[in-house]
C-alpha positions in Angstrom: 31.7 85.4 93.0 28.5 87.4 94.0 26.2 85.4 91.3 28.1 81.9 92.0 25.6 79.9 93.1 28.1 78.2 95.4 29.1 81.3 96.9 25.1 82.8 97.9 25.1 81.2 101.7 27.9 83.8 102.2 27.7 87.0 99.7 24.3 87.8 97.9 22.7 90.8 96.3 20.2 92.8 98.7 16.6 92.9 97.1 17.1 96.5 95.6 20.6 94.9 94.4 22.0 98.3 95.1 24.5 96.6 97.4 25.6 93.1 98.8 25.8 91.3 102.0 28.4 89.3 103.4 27.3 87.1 105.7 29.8 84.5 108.0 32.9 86.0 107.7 34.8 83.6 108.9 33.5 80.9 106.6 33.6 83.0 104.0 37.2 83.8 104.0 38.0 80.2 104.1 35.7 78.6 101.3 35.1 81.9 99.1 37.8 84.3 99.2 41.2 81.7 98.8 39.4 80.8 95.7 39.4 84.5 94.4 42.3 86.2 96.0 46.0 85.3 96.9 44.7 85.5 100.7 41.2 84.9 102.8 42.1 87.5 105.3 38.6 89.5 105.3 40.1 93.0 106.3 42.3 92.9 103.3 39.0 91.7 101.2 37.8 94.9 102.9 40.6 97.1 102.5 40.5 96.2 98.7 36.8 97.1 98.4 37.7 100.9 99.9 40.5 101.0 97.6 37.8 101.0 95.1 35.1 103.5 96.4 33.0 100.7 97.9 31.1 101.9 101.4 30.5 99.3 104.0 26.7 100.5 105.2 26.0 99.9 108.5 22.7 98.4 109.8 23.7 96.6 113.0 23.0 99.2 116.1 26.2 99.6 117.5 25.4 97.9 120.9 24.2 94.8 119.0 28.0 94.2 117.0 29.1 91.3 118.1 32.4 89.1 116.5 33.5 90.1 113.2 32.9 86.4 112.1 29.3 86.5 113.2 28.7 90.0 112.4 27.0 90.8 107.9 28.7 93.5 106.1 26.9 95.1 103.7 29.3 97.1 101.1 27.8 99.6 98.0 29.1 101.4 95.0 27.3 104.2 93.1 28.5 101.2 89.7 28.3 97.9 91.4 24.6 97.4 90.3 22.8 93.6 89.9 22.3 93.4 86.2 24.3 96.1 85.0 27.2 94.4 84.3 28.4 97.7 81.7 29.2 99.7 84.4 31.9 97.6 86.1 34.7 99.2 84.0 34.3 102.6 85.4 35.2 101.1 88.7 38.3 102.4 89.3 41.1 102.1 92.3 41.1 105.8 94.1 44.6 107.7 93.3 46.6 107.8 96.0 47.5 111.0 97.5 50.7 112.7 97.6 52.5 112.8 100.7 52.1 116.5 101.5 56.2 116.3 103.0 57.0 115.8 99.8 56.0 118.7 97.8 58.0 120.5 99.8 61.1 118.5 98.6 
């Protein structure tokens, strides 16, 4: 999705391609992510992306947010490098944590 050419008006590499920018959200969850995922709810997208040690990095002062559909998100992970596709498999979705109730069980 990220290196679709179809897709770059709405998610793109930064220049350091350490990280990537979402811009439009709402457009983007209707043309790009129903033709990815099962849904184009962006905090899902989101939600998914934490799941799997991805940071959102925030560069918008917080007086300046506006809407979430207007707003760019910019997400990084430590292995989500442009050009090194070789490190994508040791992407991996976090553990979850036991509920501490039930060690007690």
């Amino acid at each position: 999705m990220i290196n679709d050419t179809k897709s770059q008006h709405f998610i793109s590499w930064t220049e350091l391609g350490s990280s990537f920018v979402v811009s439009n959200v709402g457009e983007f969850s209707r043309s790009i992510l129903g033709a990815h995922f099962k849904h184009n709810n962006f905090s899902s997208f989101v939600r998914q992306l934490n799941m799997y040690g991805f940071h959102k990095i925030n560069r918008t002062p917080r007086a300046q947010r506006t809407s979430t559909t207007s707003q760019t998100w910019e997400f990084s992970h430590p292995k989500f490098l442009r050009g090194r596709p070789d490190l994508l498999e040791a992407i991996k979705r976090k553990a979850l944590e036991p509920d501490p109730r039930e060690r007690n069980r």
